[in-house]
C-alpha positions as CSV (number, residue, x, y, z in Angstrom):
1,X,105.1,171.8,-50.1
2,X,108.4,170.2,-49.5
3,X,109.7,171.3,-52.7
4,X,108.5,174.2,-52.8
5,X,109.8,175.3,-49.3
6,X,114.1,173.9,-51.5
7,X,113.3,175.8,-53.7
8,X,112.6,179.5,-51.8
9,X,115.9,178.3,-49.7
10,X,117.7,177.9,-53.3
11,X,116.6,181.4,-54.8
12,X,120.5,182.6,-56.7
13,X,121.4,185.8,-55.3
14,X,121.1,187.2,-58.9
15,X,117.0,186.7,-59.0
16,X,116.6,188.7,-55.1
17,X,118.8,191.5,-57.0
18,X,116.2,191.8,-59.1
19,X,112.8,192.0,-56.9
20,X,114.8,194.8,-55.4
21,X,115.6,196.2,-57.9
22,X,112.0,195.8,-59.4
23,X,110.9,197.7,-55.5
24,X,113.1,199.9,-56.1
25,X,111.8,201.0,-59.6
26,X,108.0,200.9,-58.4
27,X,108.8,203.1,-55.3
28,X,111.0,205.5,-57.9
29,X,107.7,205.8,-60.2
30,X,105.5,206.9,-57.4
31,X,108.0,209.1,-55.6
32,X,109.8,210.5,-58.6
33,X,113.1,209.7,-57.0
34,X,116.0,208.0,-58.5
35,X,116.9,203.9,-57.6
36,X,120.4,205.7,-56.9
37,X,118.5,208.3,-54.1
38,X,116.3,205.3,-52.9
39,X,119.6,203.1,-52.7
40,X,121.3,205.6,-50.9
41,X,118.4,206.4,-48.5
42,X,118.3,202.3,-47.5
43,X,121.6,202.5,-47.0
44,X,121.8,205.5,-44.6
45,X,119.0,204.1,-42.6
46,X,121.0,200.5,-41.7
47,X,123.8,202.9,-41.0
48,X,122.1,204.8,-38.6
49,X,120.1,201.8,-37.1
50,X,123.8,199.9,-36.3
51,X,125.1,203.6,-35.2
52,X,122.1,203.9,-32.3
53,X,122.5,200.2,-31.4
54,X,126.4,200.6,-30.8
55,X,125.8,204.3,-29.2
56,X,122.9,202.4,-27.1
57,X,125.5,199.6,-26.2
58,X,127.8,202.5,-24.6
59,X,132.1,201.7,-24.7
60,X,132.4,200.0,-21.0
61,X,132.6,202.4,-18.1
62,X,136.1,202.5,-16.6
63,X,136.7,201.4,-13.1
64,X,138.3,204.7,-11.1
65,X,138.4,204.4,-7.2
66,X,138.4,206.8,-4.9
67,X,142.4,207.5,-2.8
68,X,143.7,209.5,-0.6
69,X,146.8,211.7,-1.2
70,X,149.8,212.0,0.9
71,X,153.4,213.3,-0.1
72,X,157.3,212.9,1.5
73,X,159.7,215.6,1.2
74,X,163.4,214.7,1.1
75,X,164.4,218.2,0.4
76,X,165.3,221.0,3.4
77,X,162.9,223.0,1.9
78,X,159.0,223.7,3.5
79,X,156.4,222.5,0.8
80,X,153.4,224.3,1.8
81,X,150.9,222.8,-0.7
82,X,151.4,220.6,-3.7
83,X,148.3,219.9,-6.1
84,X,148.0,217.1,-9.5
85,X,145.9,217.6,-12.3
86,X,145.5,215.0,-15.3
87,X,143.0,213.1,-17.3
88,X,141.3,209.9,-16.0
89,X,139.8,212.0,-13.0
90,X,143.1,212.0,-11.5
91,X,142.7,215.9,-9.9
92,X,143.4,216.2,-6.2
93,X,145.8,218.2,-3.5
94,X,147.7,217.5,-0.9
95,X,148.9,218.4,3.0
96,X,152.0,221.0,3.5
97,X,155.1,218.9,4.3
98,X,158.2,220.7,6.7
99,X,162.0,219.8,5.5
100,X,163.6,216.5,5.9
101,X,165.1,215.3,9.2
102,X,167.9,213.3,9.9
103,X,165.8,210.2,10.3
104,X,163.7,210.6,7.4
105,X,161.4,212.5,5.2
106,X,158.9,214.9,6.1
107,X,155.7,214.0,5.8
108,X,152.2,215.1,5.0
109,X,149.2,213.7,6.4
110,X,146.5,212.0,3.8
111,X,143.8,214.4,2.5
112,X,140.8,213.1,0.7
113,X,140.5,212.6,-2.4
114,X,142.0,211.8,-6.2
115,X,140.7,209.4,-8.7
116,X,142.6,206.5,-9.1
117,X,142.2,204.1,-12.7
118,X,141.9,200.6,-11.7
119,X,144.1,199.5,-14.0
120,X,147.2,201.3,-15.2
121,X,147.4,203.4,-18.9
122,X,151.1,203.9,-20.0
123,X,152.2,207.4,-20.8
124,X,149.8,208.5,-18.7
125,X,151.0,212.0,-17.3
126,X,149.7,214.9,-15.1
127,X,150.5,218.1,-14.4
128,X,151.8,218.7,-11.0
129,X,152.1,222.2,-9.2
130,X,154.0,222.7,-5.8
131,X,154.6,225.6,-3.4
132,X,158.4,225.9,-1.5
133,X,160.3,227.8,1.3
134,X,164.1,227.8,0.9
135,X,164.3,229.5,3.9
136,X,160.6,228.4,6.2
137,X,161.8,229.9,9.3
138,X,162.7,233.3,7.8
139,X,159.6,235.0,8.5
140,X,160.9,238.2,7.3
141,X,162.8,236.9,4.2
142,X,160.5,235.4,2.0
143,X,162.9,235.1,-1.3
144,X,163.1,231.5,-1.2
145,X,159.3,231.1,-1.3
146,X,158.5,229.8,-5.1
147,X,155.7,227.9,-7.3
148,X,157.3,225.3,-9.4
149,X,155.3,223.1,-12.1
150,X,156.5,220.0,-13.8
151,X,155.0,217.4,-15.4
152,X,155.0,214.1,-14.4
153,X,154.6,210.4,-15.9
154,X,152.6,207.6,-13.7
155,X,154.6,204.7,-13.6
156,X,153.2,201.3,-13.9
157,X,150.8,200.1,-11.0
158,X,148.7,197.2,-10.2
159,X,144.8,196.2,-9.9
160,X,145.5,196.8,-6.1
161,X,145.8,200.5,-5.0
162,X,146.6,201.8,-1.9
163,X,146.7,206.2,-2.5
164,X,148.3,208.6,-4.7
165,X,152.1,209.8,-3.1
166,X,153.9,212.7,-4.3
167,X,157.8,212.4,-3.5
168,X,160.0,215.4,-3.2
169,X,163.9,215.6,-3.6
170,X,166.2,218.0,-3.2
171,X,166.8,220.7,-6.3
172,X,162.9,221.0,-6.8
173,X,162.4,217.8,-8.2
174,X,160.1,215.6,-7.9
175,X,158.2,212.1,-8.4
176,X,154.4,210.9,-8.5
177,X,153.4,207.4,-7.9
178,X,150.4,205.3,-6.9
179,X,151.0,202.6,-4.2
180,X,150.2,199.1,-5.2
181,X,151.9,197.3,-2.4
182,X,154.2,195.9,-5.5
183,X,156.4,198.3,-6.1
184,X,157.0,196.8,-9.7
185,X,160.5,198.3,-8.8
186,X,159.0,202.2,-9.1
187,X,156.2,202.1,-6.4
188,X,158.1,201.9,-3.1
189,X,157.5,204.7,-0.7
190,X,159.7,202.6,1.8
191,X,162.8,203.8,-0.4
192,X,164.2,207.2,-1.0
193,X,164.2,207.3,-5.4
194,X,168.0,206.7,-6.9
195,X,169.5,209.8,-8.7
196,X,169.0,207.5,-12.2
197,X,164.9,207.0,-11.6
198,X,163.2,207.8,-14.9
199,X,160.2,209.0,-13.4
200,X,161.7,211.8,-11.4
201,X,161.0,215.1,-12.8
202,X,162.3,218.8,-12.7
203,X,160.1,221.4,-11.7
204,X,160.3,225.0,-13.5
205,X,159.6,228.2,-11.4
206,X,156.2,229.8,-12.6
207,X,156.8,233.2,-11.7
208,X,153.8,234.4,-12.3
209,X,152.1,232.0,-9.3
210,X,155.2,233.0,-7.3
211,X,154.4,236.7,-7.4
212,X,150.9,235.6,-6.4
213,X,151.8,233.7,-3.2
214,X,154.3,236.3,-2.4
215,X,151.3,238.7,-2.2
216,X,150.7,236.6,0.8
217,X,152.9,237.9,3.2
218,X,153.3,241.1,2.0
């Protein structure tokens, strides 16, 4: 018994070719199929069995939190409404914003909700769409209203979030950032953004949206 039990742990792989092979040939006679088409069939089948077990397994579900979104406007302009769309489930709005004062920024109050990754992607960028006044108090000369666009590139941000912020400077530009109570030297929204910040952006009239919002207060 011993022996025998060496001996089936021994078998070369050259003699368990051949019982398949020898399967193979008895299931070819009876089906009138090919070893080739019989080969190929076994082969799809582990294929497909691996291809349900990973699909089964499922890639790991990515952690995105729930933030609020709030804005500062540096600019003298009126930003009535400002709005971010991206991958990631990074979509939300937020609140209008009057001009800057001498003390500060204005400001817009939080507004529920965006999706925020727990952990930061790089090159990750969103499309961001905003709505100024040149001239707010003008209620009869509405030619500095406009809708601007830009997209913008999430700088770097930690496991530790704390809201989406939208920043906006004079010349309709502007920045996006999530708050991670690190700054990592591009997260601050205790410090107005330097003229050299790489993550400040342009925006680009859409006239088409302008003509839209003009309609408005016509």
């Amino acid at each position: 018994m011993r022996t025998s039990s060496l001996m089936r742990k021994r078998l070369p792989s050259w003699f368990a070719a051949l019982v398949l092979l020898g399967a193979l040939g008895a299931l070819s006679a009876c089906s009138g199929e090919s070893r080739t088409d019989l080969a190929e069939k076994a082969t799809a089948g582990i294929e497909k069995e691996h291809l349900s077990a990973d699909t089964a397994g499922g890639a790991a579900k990515e952690e995105i939190y729930g933030g609020g979104v709030r804005g500062l406007n540096y600019s003298s302009d009126a930003i009535y409404s400002f709005s971010v769309t991206g991958p990631r489930g990074m979509n939300g709005g937020g609140a209008n914003m009057g001009p800057a004062y001498k003390e500060g920024p204005g400001e817009a109050g939080e507004k529920c909700c965006i999706g925020i990754p727990k952990f930061w992607k790089p090159n990750t960028q969103l499309k961001i769409k905003w709505e100024r006044d040149r001239k707010p108090f003008d209620y009869k000369d509405r030619s500095g209203l406009a809708v601007l666009t830009a997209t913008v590139t999430v700088p770097e941000y930690g496991p530790d979030t704390y809201g989406f912020w939208a920043i906006f400077l004079p010349g309709d530009r502007v920045k996006v950032m999530v708050m991670d109570g690190n700054a990592n030297g591009h997260n601050s929204v205790r410090t107005k953004p330097t003229e050299d910040d790489p993550f400040v952006v342009q925006g680009v009239r859409d006239e088409a949206l302008t003509q839209q919002a003009l309609k408005r207060f016509q």
